[in-house]
Structures are given as C-alpha cells and as structure tokens.
C-alpha positions in Angstrom: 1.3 9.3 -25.2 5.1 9.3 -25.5 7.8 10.4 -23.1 11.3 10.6 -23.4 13.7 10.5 -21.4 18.1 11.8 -21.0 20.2 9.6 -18.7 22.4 12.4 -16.9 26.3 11.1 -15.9 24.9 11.0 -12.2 22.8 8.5 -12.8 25.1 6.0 -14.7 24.7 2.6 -12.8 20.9 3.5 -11.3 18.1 0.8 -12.4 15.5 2.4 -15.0 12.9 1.0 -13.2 14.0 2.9 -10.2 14.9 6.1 -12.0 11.3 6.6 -14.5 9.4 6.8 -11.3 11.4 9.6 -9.9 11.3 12.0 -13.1 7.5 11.0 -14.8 5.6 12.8 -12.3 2.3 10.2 -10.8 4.6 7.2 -12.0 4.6 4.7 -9.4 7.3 1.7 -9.1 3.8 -0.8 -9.5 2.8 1.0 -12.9 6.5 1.2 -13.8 6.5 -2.4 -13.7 3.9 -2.8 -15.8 5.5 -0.5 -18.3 8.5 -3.1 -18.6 5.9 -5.7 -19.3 4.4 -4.7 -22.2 7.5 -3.7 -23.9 6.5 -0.3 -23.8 10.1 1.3 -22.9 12.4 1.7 -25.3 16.5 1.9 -25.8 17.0 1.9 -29.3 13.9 1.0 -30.6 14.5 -2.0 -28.6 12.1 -2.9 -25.8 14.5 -2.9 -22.1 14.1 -4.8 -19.1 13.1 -4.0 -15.7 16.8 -4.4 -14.2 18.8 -2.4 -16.8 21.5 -0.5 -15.6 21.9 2.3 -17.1 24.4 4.6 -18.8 24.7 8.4 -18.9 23.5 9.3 -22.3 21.3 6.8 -23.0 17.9 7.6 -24.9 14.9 6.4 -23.6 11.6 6.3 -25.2 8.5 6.0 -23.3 5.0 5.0 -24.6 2.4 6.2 -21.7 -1.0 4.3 -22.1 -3.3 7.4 -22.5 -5.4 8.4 -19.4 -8.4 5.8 -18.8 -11.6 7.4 -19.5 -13.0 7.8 -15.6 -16.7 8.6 -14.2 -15.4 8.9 -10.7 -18.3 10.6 -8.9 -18.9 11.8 -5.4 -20.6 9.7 -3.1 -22.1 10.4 0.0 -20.3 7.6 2.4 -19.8 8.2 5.5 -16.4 8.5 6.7 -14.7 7.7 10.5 -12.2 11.1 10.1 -9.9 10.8 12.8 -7.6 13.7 11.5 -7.8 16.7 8.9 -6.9 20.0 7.9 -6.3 22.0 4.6 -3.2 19.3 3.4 -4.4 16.2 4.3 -7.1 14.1 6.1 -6.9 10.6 7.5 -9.5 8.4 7.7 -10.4 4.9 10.0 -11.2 3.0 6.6 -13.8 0.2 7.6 -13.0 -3.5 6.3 -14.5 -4.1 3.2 -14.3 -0.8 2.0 -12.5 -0.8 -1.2 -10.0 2.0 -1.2 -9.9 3.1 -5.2 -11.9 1.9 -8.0 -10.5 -0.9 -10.1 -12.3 -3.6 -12.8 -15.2 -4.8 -10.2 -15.4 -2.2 -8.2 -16.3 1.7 -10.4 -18.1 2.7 -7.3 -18.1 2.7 -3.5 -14.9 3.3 -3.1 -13.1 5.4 -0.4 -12.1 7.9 -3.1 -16.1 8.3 -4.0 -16.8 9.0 -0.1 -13.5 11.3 -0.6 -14.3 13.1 -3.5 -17.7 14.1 -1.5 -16.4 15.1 1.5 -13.5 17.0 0.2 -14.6 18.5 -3.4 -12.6 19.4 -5.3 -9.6 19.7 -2.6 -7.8 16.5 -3.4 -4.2 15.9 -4.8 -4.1 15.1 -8.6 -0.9 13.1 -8.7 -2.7 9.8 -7.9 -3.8 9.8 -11.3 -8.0 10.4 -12.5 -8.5 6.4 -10.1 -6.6 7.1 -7.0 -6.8 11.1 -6.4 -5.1 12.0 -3.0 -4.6 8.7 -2.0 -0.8 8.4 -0.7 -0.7 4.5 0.8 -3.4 2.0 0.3 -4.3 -0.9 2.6 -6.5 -4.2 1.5 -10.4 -4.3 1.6 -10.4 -6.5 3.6 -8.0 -4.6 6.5 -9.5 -2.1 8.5 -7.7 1.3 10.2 -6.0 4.2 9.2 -5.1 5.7 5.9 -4.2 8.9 4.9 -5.1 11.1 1.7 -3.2 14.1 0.5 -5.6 17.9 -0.6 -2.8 19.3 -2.6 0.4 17.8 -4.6 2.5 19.8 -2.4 1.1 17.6 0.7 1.0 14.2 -1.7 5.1 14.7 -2.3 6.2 15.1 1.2 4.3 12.5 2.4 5.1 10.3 -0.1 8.8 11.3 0.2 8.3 10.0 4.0 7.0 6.9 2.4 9.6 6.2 0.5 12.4 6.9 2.7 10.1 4.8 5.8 9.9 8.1 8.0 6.5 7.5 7.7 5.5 4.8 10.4 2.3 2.5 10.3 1.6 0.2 12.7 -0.7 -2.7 12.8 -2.4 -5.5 15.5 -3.5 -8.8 14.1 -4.8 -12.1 15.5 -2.3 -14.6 14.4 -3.1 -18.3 14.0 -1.5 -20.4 16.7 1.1 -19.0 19.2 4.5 -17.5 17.7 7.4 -19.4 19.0 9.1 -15.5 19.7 8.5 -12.8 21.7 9.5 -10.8 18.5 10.8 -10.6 15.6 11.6 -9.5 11.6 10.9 -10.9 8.7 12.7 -10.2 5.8 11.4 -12.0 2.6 11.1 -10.7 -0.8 7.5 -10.7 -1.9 6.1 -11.3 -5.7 3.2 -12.9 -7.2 2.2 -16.0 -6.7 3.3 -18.6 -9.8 -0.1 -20.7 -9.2 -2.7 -18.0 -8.1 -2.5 -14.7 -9.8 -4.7 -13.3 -7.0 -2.3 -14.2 -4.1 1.4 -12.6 -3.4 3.7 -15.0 -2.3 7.2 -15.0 -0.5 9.5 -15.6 -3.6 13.1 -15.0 -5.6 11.3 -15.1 -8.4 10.3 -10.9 -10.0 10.0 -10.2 -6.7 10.8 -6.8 -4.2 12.3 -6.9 -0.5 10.0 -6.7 1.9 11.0 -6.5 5.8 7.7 -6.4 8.7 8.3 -6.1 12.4 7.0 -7.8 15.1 6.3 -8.3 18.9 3.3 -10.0 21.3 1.0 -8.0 22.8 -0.8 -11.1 24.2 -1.0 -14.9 23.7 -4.6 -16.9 23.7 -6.2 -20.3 23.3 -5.5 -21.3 19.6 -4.1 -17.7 18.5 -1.8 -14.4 19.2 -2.5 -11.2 19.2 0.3 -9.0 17.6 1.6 -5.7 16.6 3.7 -5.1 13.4 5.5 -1.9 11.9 5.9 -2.1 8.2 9.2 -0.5 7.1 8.0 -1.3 3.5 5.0 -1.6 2.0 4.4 -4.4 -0.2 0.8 -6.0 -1.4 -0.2 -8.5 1.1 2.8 -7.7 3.0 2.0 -8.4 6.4 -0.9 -11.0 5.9 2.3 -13.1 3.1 4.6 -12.8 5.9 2.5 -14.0 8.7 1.3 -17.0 7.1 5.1 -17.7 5.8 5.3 -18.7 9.4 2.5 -20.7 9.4 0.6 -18.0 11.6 -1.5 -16.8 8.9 -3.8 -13.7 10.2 -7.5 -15.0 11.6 -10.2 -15.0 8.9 -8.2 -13.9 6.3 -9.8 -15.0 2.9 -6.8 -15.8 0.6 -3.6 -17.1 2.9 -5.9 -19.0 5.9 -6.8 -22.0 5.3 -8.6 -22.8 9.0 -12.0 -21.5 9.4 -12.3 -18.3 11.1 -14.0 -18.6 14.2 -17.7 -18.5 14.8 -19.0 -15.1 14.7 -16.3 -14.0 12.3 -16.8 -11.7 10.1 -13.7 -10.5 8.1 -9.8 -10.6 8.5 -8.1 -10.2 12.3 -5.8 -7.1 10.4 -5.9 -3.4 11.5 -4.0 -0.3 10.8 -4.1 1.0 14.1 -1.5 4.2 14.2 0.2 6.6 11.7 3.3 8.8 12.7 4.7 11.1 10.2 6.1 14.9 9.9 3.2 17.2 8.8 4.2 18.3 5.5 3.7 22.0 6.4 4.8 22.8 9.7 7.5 20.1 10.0 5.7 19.0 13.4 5.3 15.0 14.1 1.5 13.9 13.7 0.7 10.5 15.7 -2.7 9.4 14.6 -4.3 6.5 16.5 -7.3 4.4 16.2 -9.0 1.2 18.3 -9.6 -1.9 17.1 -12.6 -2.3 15.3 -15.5 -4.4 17.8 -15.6 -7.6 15.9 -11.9 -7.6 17.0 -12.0 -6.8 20.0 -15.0 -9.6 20.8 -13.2 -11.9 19.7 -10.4 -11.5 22.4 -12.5 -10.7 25.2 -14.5 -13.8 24.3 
C-alpha cells in the first residue's frame, strides 16, 4: 500500500520521522521507525533515513505493509474496571496479562477481554492488533491502563500523551536503598546491542527518556518508590532503575538477584492516571492499590 506525502514551507527543518506520524493517521513513532528500516520511505526513489531534515517541497513516497491478516476474537476475561463511560474505560491490568497480541501471544490478550466487554465500541486507530488501546505497560507490570471507545476519545488522549499532560505514576520495590531521597533520570533508551529482548540506556539509535523519583519508604535489602513517567519509553522505568544499580525486585530481564521467596512476578505497578476527560474538559484521577503479592512482601 503506498502513501505519499508534500513537505509544506512550515515544515522545512522538521525530522520525517517526527512529521509521517502526525499526518498517516494510526502511524506511531515505533512503526515509523521500522518504516526507516526497511528502506521503505522514499525521496527520489532513494530510500531516507530516520533523521532527515527535511525541505519544503520535498516528495515522499511511502510503501505501507498491507494490513496483517487478524482473528482477533472476543474473549470472556475478566477485567478489574476501575473507570468507564461512553469514551473510554480504564482497567487495573493484572501482571502477566499481555496487553495486545503479538508473535507468541494471538490470544489472551487484554484487547480479547476488551473486545468482549466492550463490542464493538472500541477506537480503530490502534490498528486491527491494538484497537483502543492508547498507552501500553509490560506483561509483567501490573496497574492501570486506559483504552479509548471512539477515535475522537483515542486523539485527545493521545494528544495528552504526547504533550505529557497525561500523568502516570508508579511504586516499585527497588533493589538495595537509593542513596537520594529523590531524583531524575534522564538517559536516552534504545535496544540493547547484545540482547535484542532487553532496552538498554544508550547513544546509540536511541530516544530521550526522563523518569521521576522519590522514597516512599526504605527496608531491609530494598526501597520502595514512586516514579512519574514524563515519557514513555519500553522498559523505561524498570532500564532506568537498574542503570542505578537498583534494578526493580523480581524483574525477569534487568535483575540479576533472585527475587525473594514467595515471589511471584516483578515489584512494578501503575498505580494512578490523571488526565483531562476528552469530552467535558474535566481532570479524571484514577487510582488503584498495589496488587497483594506487593504489598506482602513489605508487610513481611
């Protein structure tokens, strides 16, 4: 499928990887990227990088992969919905809950127990995989994540998302005790150059990434924390955290301790949403408690 594409004078000097997104509507920056990979935007007949500045006038050609052949089917999973009305419903995901299908995972999937619960109501610009969904959080993290029933809803939250009026807010159990109070990191994040399956905190094809924190309490061996994303990279939080050596408590991919005994999945959870109802303009604050295995593990 091919798109093309007019650079306006306005927009002389802008990135193309930062201006297809905004004008190929269910484009995001992540499958952008993967556009510049394969060669499969054009200048000329001439495949163009990532970083390309452009130039008003300039020609592009586009070549969409066409849409993937889906059997996305309702499922009747039950869902924690802490919030929901006719634009949008939010939902405490539970770890290990994959949020959209992808190669491993065609069922089970939040979007199934979505697409049951909600029918046919669900925003289309996340594509035929990820319908509604607005942010995505890890498996492996528990908490709160929000989906959109109409693309007017999808676009103002995602707006919000973009321009970080939308706040999210996590606690973690960090390894060992942070030498601050609180804090900011700000470390680019990209893939990892010697596992594809981790991100990593790198210069190298990498995006800024900036996470907030401050101690709620200190314990025997760990910390307990809250963070505020202000964005929203893969990994972000749990890459950041074990940057600094406090990697989050039984996460499978960046700590390398043993989780405590009893254990059972990552010390990560999504615990409130703020952000201005797409509709009436009014701030939403949506809030959910940590999930028990958490909370055990502090009290014990």
């Amino acid at each position: 499928m091919t798109r093309t594409y007019l650079v306006t004078p306005e927009e002389s000097g802008e990135r193309i990887d930062a201006l297809l997104p905004r004008h190929i509507e269910g484009l995001s920056r992540s499958q952008a990227a993967r556009l510049f990979e394969s060669g499969a935007v054009l200048l000329r007949e001439k495949a163009v990088r990532k970083n390309y500045r452009v130039s008003g006038g300039e020609f592009f050609t586009i070549e969409l992969p066409e849409p993937e052949d889906t059997s996305l089917s309702p499922e009747n999973i039950p869902l924690d919905i802490v919030y929901e009305d006719d634009d949008l419903i939010v939902v405490n995901k539970p770890k290990g809950l994959v949020v959209h299908p992808a190669p491993g995972h065609s069922g089970g999937t939040l979007v199934n127990a979505l697409l049951y619960h909600c029918g046919e109501s669900l925003s289309g610009i996340g594509g035929e995989k990820r319908p509604g969904i607005v942010h995505r959080i890890d498996k492996d993290t528990s908490g709160l994540i929000i989906a959109a029933k109409n693309d007017f809803a999808h676009r103002k939250l995602a707006a919000q998302l973009s321009d970080h009026s939308l706040s999210r807010t996590y606690e973690a159990l960090v390894l060992g005790s942070l030498r601050e109070d609180s804090g900011t990191i700000n470390a680019p994040i990209g893939r990892s150059q010697t596992d594809r399956k981790k991100m990593a905190v790198t210069e190298r094809n990498s995006r800024a990434a900036v996470t907030h924190y401050e101690v709620i309490a200190r314990h025997e061996g760990f910390t307990h924390i809250r963070c505020k994303l202000e964005t929203g990279r893969t990994h972000q939080i749990r890459v950041h955290l074990a940057s600094l050596g406090h990697p989050v408590l039984g996460d499978p991919l960046y700590c390398r301790q043993k989780p405590p005994k009893g254990l059972e999945g990552q010390c990560l959870h999504a615990r409130e949403l703020r952000f201005v109802h797409p509709r009436t303009g009014e701030e939403v604050v949506v809030e959910c408690g940590i999930p028990e295995y958490f909370r055990g593990l502090i009290e014990n």
